[in-house]
C-alpha positions as CSV (number, residue, x, y, z in Angstrom):
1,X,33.4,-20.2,30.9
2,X,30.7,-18.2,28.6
3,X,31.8,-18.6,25.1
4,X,29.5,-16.2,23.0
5,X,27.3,-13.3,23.1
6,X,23.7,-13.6,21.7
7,X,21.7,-11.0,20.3
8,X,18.2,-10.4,19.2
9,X,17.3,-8.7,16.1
10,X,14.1,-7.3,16.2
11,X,13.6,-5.9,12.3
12,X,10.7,-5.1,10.5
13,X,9.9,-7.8,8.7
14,X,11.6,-11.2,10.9
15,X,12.9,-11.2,14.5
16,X,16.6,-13.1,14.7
17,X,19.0,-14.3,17.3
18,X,22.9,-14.8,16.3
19,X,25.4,-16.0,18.6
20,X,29.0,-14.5,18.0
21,X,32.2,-16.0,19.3
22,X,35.2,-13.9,20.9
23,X,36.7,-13.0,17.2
24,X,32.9,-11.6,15.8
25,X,32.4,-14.6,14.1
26,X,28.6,-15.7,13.5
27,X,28.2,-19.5,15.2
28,X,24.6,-19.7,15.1
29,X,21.3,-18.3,13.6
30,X,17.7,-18.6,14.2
31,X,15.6,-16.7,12.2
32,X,11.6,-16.4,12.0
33,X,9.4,-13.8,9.6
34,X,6.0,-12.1,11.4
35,X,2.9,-10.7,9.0
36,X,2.6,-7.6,8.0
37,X,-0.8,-6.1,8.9
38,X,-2.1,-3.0,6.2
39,X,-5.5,-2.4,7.6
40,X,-5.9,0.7,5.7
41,X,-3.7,2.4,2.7
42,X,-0.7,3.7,4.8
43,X,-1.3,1.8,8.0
44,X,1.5,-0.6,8.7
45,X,1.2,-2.8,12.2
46,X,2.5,-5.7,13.7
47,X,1.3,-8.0,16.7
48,X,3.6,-7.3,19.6
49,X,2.7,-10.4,21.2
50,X,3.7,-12.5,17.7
51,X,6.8,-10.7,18.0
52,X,7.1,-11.7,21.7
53,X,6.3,-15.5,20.8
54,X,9.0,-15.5,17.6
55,X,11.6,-14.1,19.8
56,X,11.3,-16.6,22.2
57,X,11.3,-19.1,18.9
58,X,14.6,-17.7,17.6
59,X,16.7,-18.0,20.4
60,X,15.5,-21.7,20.9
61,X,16.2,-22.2,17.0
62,X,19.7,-20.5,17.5
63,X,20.9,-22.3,20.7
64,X,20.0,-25.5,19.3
65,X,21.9,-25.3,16.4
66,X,24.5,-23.6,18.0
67,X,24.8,-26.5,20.9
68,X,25.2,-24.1,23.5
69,X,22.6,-23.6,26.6
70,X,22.2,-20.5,29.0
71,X,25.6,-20.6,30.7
72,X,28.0,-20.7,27.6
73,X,26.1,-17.0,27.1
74,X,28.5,-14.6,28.7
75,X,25.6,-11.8,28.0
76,X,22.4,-10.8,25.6
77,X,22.4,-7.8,23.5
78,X,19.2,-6.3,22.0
79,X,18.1,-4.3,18.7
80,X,15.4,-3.5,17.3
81,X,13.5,-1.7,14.5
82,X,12.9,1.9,16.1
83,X,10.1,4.0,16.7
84,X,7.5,1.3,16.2
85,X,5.4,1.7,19.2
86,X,3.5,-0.7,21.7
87,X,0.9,0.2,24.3
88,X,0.5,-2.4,26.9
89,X,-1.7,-3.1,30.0
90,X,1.0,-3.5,33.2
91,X,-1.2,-5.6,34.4
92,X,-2.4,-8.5,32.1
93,X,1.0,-7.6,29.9
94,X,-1.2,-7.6,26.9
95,X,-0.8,-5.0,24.3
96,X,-4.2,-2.6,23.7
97,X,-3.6,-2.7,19.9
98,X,-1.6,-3.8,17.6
99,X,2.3,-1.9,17.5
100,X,2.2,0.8,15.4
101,X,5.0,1.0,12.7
102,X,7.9,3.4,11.7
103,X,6.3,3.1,8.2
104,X,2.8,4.0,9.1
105,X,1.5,7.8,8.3
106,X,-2.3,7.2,10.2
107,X,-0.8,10.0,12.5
108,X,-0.5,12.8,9.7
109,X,-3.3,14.8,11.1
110,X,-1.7,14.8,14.7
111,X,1.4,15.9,13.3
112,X,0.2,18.8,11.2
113,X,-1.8,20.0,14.5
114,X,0.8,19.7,17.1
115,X,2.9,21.8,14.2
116,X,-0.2,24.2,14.0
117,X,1.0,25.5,17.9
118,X,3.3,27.4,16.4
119,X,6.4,26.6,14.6
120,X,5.4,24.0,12.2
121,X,7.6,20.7,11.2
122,X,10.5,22.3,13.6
123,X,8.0,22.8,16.8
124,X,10.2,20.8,19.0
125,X,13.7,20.3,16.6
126,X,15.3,22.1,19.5
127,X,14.8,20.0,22.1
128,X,14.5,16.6,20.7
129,X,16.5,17.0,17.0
130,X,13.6,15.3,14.9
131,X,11.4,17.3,12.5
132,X,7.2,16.7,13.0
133,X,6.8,13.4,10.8
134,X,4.4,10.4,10.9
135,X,7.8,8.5,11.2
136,X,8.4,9.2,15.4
137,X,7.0,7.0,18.5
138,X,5.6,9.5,20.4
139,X,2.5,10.7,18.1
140,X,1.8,6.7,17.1
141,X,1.1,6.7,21.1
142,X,-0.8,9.7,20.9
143,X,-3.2,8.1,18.5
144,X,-3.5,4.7,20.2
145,X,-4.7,7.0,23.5
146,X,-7.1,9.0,21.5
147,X,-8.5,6.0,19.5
148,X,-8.8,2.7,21.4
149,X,-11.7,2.9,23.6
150,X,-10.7,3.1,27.2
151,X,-7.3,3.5,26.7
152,X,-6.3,7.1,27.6
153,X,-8.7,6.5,30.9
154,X,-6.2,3.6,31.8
155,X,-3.2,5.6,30.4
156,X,-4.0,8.0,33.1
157,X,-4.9,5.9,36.0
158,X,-1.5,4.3,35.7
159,X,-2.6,1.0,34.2
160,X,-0.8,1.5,30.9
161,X,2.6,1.3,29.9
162,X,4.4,2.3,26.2
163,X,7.9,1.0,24.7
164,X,9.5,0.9,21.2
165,X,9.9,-2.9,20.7
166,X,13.4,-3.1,23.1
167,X,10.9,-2.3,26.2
168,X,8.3,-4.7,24.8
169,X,10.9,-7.6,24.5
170,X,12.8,-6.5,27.6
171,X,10.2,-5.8,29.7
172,X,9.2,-9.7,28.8
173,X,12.9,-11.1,29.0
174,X,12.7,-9.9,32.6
175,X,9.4,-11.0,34.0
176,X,6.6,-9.4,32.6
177,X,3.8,-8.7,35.0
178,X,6.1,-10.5,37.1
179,X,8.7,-7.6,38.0
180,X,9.5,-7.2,34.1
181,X,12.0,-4.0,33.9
182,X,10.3,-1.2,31.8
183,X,13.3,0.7,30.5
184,X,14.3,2.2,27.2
185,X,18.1,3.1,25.8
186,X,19.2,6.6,24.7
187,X,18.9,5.6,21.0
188,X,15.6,4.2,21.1
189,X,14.2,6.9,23.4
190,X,15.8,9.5,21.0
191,X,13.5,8.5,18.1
192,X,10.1,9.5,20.1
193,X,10.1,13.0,19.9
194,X,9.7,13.1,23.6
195,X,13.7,12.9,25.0
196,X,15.7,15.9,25.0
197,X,18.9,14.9,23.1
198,X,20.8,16.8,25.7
199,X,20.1,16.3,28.8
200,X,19.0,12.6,27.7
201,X,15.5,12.6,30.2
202,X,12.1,12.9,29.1
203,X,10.8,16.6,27.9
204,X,7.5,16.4,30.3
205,X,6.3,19.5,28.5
206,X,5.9,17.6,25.0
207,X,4.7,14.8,26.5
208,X,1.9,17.0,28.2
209,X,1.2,18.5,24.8
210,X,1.1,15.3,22.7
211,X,-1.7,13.8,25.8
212,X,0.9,11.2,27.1
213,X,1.2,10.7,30.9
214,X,4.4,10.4,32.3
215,X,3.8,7.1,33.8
216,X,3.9,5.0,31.2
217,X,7.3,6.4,29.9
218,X,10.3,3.7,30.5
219,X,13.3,4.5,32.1
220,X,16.1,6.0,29.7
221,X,19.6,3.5,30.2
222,X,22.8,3.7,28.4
223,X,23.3,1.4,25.4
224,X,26.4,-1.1,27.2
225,X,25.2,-2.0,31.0
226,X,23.8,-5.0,32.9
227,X,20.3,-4.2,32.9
228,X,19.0,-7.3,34.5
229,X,19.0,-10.6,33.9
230,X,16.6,-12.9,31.8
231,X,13.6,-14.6,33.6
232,X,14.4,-17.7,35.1
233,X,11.7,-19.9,32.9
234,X,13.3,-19.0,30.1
235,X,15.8,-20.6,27.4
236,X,18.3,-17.7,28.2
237,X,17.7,-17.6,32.2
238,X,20.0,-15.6,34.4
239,X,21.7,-14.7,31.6
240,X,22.8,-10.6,31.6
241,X,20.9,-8.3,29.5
242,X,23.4,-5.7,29.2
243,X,23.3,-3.9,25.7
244,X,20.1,-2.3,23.5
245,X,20.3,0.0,20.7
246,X,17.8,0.9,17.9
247,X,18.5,-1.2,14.8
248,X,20.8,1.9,13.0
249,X,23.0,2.7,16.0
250,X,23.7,-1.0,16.1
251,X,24.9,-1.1,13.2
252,X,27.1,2.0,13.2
253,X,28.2,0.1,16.3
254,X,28.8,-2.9,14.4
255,X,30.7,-1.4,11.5
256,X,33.1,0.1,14.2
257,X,32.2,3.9,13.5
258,X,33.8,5.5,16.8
259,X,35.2,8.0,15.5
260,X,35.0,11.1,14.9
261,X,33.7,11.4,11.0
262,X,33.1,7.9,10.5
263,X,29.8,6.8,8.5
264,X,27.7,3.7,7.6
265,X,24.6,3.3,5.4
266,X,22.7,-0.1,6.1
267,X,20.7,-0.9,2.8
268,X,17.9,-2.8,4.5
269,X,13.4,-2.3,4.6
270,X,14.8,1.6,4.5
271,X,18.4,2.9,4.5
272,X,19.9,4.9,6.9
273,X,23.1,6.7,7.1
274,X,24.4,7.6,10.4
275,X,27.6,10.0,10.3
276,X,29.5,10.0,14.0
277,X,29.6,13.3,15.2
278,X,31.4,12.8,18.8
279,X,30.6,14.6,21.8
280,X,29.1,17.6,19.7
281,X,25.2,17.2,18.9
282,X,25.2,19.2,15.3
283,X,22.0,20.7,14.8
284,X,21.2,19.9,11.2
285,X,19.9,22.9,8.4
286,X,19.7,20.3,5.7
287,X,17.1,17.9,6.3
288,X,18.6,15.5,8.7
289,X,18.0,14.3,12.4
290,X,20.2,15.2,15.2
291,X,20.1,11.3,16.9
292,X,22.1,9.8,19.6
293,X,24.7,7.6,18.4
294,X,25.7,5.3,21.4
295,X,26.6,5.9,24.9
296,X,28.5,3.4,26.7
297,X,27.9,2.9,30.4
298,X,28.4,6.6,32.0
299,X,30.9,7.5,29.8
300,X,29.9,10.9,28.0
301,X,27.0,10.2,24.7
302,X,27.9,10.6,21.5
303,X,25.8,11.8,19.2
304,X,24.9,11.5,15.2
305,X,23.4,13.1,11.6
306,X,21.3,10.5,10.5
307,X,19.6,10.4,6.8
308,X,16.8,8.4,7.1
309,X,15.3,6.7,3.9
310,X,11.8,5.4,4.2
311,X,11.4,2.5,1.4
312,X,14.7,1.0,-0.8
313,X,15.3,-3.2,-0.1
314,X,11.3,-2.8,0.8
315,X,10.5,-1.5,-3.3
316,X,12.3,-4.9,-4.4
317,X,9.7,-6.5,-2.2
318,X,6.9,-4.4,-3.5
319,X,7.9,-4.9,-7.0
320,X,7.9,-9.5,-6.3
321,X,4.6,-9.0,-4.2
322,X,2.5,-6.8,-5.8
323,X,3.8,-6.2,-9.2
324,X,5.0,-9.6,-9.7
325,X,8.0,-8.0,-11.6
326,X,10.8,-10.7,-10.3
327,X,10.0,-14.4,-8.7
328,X,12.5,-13.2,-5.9
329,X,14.7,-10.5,-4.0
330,X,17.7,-11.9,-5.2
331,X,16.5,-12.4,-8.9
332,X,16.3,-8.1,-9.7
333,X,20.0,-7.5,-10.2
334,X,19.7,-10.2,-13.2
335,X,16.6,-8.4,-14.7
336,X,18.4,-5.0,-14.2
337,X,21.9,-6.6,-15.6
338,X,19.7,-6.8,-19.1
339,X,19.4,-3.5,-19.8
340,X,22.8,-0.7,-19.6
341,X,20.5,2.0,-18.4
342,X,17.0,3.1,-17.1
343,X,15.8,3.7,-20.1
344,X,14.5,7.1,-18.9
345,X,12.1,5.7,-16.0
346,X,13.0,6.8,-12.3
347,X,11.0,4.9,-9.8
348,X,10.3,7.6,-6.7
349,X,9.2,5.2,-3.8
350,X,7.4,7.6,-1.8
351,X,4.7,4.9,-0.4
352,X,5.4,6.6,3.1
353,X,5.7,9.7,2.0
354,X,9.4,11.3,1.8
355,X,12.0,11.1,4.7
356,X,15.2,12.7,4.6
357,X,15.8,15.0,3.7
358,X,12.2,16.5,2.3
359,X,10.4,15.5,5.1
360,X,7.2,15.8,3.0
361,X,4.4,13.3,4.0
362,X,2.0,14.4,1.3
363,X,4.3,12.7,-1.2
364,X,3.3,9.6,-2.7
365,X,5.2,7.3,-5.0
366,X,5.6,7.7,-8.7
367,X,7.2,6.3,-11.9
368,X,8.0,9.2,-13.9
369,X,9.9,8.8,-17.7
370,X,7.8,6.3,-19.4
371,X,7.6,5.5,-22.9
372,X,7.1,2.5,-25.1
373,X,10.8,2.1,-25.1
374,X,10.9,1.0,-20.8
375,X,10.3,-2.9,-20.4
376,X,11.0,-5.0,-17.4
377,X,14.8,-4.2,-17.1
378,X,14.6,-0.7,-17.3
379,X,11.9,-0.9,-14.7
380,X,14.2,-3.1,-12.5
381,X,17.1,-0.8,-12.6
382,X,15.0,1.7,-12.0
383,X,14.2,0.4,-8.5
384,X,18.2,0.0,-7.3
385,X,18.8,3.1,-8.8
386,X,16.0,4.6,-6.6
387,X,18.1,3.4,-3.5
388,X,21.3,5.0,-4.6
389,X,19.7,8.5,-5.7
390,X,18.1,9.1,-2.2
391,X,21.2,7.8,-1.0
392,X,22.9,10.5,-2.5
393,X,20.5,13.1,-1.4
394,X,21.6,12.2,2.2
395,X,25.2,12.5,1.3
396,X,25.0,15.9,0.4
397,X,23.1,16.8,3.4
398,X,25.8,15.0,5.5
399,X,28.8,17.0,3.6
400,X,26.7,20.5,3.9
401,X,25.8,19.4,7.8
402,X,29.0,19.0,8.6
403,X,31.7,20.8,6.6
404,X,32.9,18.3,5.8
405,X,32.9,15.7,2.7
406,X,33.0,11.7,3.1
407,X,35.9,10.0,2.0
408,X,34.1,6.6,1.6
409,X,31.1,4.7,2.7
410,X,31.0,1.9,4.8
411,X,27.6,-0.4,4.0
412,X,25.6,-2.9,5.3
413,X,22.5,-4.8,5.5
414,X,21.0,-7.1,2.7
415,X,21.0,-5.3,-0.8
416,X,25.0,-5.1,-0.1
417,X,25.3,-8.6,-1.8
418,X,23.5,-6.7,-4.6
419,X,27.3,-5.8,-6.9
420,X,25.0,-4.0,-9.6
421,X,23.9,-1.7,-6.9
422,X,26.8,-1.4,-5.3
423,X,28.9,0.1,-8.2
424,X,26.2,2.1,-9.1
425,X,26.1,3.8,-5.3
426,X,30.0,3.9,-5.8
427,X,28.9,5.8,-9.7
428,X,26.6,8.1,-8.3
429,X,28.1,9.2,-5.4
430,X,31.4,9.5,-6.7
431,X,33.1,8.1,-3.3
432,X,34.2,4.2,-2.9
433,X,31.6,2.0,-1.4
434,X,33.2,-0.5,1.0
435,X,31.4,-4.0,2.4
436,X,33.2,-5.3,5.9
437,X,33.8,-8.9,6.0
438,X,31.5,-9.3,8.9
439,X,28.4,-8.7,7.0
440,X,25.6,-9.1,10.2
441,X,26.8,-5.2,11.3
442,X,23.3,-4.7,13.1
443,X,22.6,-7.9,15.3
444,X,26.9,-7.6,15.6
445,X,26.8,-3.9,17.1
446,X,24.0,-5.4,19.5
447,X,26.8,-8.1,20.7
448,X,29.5,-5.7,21.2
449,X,27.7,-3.6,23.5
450,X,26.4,-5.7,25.5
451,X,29.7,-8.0,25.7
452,X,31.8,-4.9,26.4
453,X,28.7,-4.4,29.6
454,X,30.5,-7.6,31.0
455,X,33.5,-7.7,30.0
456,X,33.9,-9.9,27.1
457,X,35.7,-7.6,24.8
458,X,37.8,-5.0,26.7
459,X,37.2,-1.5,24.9
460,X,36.6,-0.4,21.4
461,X,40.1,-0.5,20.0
462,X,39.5,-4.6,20.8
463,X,36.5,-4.2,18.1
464,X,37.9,-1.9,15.7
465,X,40.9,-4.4,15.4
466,X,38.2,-7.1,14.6
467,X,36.8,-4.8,11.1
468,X,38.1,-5.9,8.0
469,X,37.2,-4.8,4.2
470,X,35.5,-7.7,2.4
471,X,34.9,-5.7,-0.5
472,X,35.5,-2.1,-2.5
473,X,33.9,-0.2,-5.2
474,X,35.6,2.8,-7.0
475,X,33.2,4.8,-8.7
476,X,33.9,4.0,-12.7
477,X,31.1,6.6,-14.2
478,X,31.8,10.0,-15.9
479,X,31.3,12.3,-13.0
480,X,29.0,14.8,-15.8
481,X,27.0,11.7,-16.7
482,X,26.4,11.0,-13.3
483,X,25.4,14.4,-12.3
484,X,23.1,13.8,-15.0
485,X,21.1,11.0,-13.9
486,X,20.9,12.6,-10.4
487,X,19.2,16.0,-11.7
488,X,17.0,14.0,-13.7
489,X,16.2,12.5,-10.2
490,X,15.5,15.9,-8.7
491,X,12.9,16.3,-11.2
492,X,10.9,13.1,-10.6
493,X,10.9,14.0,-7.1
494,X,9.2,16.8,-7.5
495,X,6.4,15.3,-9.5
496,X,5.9,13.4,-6.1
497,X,5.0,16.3,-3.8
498,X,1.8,17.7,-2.9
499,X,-0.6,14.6,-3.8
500,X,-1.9,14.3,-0.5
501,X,-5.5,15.9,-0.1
502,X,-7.0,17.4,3.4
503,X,-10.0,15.2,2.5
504,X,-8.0,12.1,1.8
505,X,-9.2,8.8,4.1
């Protein structure tokens, strides 16, 4: 009988599989990094096919050490880094360019002219609950059709297919050119600016004004179903592919947030915190995206606010590669531990522009508050302290959203092992700051929704029963002192806005 459930976690910087027993515990990991490709300032891409190849890699890494082979897999669950986007020929199955990525802003000029039709940022908010922003699939496909020669020719005869990197990987899993199943889930397809959130089907009208045939749209599915069933050449053949969601809902999946209320933030390349808002889509007047949440099988969808944070773990990174501040990730809360305050710097990371809940692509980032007194610890705190500021910004969104003000936060992803950061969220927020035992919340959700497809866990209440608290933090700071800092923050944001020139390459 099928022991575990695997899942692939396709993330922005490394692909994964995990394999997770009956009780959610982690019995195997393969892991594998792909490059980042910046052809130009504020292009990001990745090779799909890469991505393809590593998967494949992962799952042979994580079996092996897990000593299990195809039929001790009772299913597969998928997530993935959303609203990167992939163009691909349906008949050679190669990709016509590189995928495009959440992070990239090369389709800031499409955006401001689909907004010049009338109604700006909010042209389609209605339909689809996102703002006009570089961040969405649907115009990185728009510019791949307009600017790879021959493409929009094939797009039209038929020849072309798109995906966010589920279809990609799925679409493979199941055949490829060889009766590969092009199909999306409500999550993912919720994050291209094409679905209408309501009736959960493509809006043909916005596709026909963005240039993108209906033909190479996948099918929308629900997050928990048999799908199909991996290609028999493969390492996980016959094996049911019954879950997919993008990377965020997994892990509001993952930390158990059915109900009602309920919120996570994953501190990961971005952060995003996803408040559960049931049945009820809530239109948001602050800054935030009206998102699908999860829908299981044909059970009714539920829906989400999300605050969606462009750059927080990725500064650390930025600060090791470029700067050469810290040697590693891990070594900034050390660095940060040697000062007691910021010194006066705040470190706006607006390399994307700002996300939630400005929505402001012509922001760029800034270090605002230097003097002679700032060295390398007051720069490093700077950089967490970043993350918890525009994690605080979404918070208040969230609470003016939705009436209604978090109790506590539940978090995930890797800065969590981060304790300086932690408290300091905890500080600035003024609301505990809990860490589940189960840290792995993303590639987790991913296994639960695909092992509730085919019955290996019975219902949710089996899951929730599985959540435990590894960890809390009680905010310790002087709520005045706090407030402090944060309008201090306010102020460096605003030194952020309005860099970007018409005439800019």
């Amino acid at each position: 009988m099928a022991s575990v459930i695997a899942a692939i976690d396709q993330g922005t910087t490394s692909t994964r599989c995990m394999l997770f027993d009956h009780d959610g515990k982690v019995v195997a990991v393969g892991q594998k990094e792909h490059q980042q490709i910046f052809p130009r300032a504020g292009w990001v891409e990745h090779d799909a096919e890469e991505i393809w190849s590593n998967t494949r890699e992962v799952v042979g890494q994580a079996l092996g050490k897990g000593n299990v082979s195809s039929g001790d897999i009772a299913a597969v669950g998928i997530t993935n880094q959303r609203e990167t986007a992939v163009v691909w020929d349906r008949t050679t199955g190669k990709p016509v360019y590189n995928a495009i990525v959440w992070q990239d802003t090369r389709t800031d000029r499409i955006v401001r002219e689909l907004g010049d039709l009338g109604g700006g940022a909010e042209r389609y908010k209605d339909k689809v609950g996102l703002p006009l922003a570089t961040y969405f699939a649907g115009p990185k496909v728009k510019w791949i059709l307009d600017n790879v020669d021959g493409a929009r020719a094939k797009a039209e005869s038929g020849d072309l297919l798109m995906g966010t990197i589920e279809t990609w990987l799925i679409w493979n899993m199941t055949g490829g050119t060889d009766g590969g199943l092009h199909i999306t889930d409500v999550s993912n397809a919720s994050r291209t600016m094409l679905m209408d959130y309501r009736s959960l089907s493509w809006d043909e009208d916005i596709a026909a004004e963005m240039g993108i045939p209906t033909s190479m749209l996948p099918r929308i599915v629900s997050n928990s179903e048999e799908y199909g069933k991996a290609r028999a050449q493969g390492l996980l053949a016959g094996v049911p592919i019954a879950g997919s969601l993008g990377d965020q809902q997994a892990a509001t999946f993952g930390q158990v947030c059915f109900t009602k209320g309920m919120a996570k933030n994953t501190y990961g390349t971005g952060n995003f915190m996803l408040l559960n808002t049931g049945e009820e889509a809530v239109p948001s007047k602050n800054g935030l995206l009206t998102t699908l949440c999860y829908q299981i099988g044909d059970k009714k969808p539920v829906y989400a606010l999300e605050g969606s944070i462009a750059v927080t773990g990725s500064l650390v990174q930025w600060v090791r590669d470029n700067l050469r501040l810290i040697g590693g990730a891990a070594e900034i809360e050390a660095v940060a531990k040697s000062v007691d305050d910021n010194g006066g710097a705040y470190f706006v990371p607006a390399f994307s522009g700002l996300f939630a809940p400005h929505w402001r692509s012509d922001a760029r980032g800034a270090i605002v508050g230097l003097t002679r007194y700032v060295n390398r610890g007051h720069l490093a705190r700077a950089v967490l302290e970043a993350t918890a500021y525009q994690t605080r910004e979404v918070l208040e969104a969230m609470n003016a959203d939705s009436g209604v003000d978090l109790t506590e936060l539940r978090v995930d992803g890797g800065m969590i092992a981060n304790e300086l950061l932690m408290q300091f969220q905890a500080d600035v927020l003024g609301v505990p700051v809990v860490r589940p035992k189960i840290a792995e919340t993303t590639a987790l959700g991913a296994a639960y929704a695909a092992g509730l497809a085919v019955g290996f866990w019975a219902d949710e209440d089996e899951l929730t029963a599985q959540w435990a608290e590894d960890k809390r933090w009680e905010p310790a700071m002087d709520r005045a002192q706090a407030d402090r800092y944060y309008r201090k923050w306010g102020k460096a944001v605003q030194r952020t806005l309005d860099w970007v020139d018409d005439d800019d390459d």
